[in-house]
C-alpha positions as CSV (number, residue, x, y, z in Angstrom):
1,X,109.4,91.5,99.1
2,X,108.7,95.0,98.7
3,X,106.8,96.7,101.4
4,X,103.4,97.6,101.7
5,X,100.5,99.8,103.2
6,X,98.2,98.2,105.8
7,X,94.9,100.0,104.9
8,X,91.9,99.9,107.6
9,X,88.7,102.1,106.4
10,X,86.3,102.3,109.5
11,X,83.1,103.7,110.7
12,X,81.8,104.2,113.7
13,X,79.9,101.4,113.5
14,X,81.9,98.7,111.0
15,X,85.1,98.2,109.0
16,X,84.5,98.9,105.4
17,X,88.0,97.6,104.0
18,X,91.0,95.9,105.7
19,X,94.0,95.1,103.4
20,X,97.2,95.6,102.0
21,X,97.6,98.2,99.1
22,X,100.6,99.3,97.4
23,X,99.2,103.1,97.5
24,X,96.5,105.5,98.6
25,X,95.2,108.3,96.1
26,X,93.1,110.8,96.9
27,X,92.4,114.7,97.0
28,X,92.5,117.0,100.1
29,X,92.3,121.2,100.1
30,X,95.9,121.3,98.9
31,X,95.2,119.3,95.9
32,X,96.1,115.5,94.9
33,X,97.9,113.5,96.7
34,X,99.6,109.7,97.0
35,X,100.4,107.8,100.1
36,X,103.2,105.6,99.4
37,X,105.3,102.5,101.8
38,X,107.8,104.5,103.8
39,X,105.7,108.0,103.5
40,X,106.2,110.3,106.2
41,X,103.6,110.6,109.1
42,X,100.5,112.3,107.3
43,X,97.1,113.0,108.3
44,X,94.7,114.8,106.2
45,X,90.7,115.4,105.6
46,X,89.4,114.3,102.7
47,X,85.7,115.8,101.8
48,X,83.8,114.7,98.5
49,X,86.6,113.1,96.8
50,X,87.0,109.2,95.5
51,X,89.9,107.6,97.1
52,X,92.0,104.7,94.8
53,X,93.5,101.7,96.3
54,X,96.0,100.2,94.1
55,X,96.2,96.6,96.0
56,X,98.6,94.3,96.1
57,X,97.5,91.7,93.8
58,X,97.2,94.2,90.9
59,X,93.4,95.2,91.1
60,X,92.6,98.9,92.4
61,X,89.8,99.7,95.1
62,X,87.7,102.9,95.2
63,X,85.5,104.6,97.7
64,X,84.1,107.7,97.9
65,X,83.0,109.4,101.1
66,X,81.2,112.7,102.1
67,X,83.9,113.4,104.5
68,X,87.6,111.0,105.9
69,X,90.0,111.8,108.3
70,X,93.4,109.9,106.7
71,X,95.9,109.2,109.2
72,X,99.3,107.6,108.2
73,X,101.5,106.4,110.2
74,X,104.5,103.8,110.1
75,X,102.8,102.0,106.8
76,X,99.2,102.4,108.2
77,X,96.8,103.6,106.9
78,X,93.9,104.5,108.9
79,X,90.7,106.3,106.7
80,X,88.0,107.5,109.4
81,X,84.4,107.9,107.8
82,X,81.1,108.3,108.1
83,X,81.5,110.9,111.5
84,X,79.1,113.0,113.0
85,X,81.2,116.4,113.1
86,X,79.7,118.6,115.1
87,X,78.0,122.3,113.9
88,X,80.7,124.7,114.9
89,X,78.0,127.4,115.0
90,X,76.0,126.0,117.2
91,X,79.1,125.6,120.1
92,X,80.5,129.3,120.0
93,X,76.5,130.5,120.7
């Protein structure tokens, strides 16, 4: 069996998604990007950009969100969403 992501998109308040996925796609500052089984440690934040889950059972999965933390880690996925960042203006007055 070939390995796979574990993929767990959160708010604060519920999960959105919690599955298995043979890849993440998305776009961060740097440009594209793919999250693959055995990818290095990663995190990354993800602002206005549709992210692609390409699921195990052949079907794909998309969400987009006004701003996602991505951490990867160990073939986990975690996609953080829908947080209140605070105004960094406001905290250096």
């Amino acid at each position: 069996m070939e390995p796979t992501l574990k993929i767990r998109i959160s708010t604060p308040r519920e999960v959105l998604f919690e599955g298995e996925a043979e890849s993440v796609s998305s776009v961060n500052a740097d440009g594209p990007f793919d999250i693959l089984p055995m990818h290095a440690n990663f995190i990354t934040f993800v602002q206005k950009q549709k992210f692609v889950l390409r699921l195990v059972e052949g079907q794909t999965k998309e969400f987009l969100f006004d701003f996602a933390i991505v951490y990867n880690k160990d073939n986990q996925v975690n996609i953080y969403t829908d947080i209140q960042l605070p105004n960094l203006e406001e905290l250096a007055d």
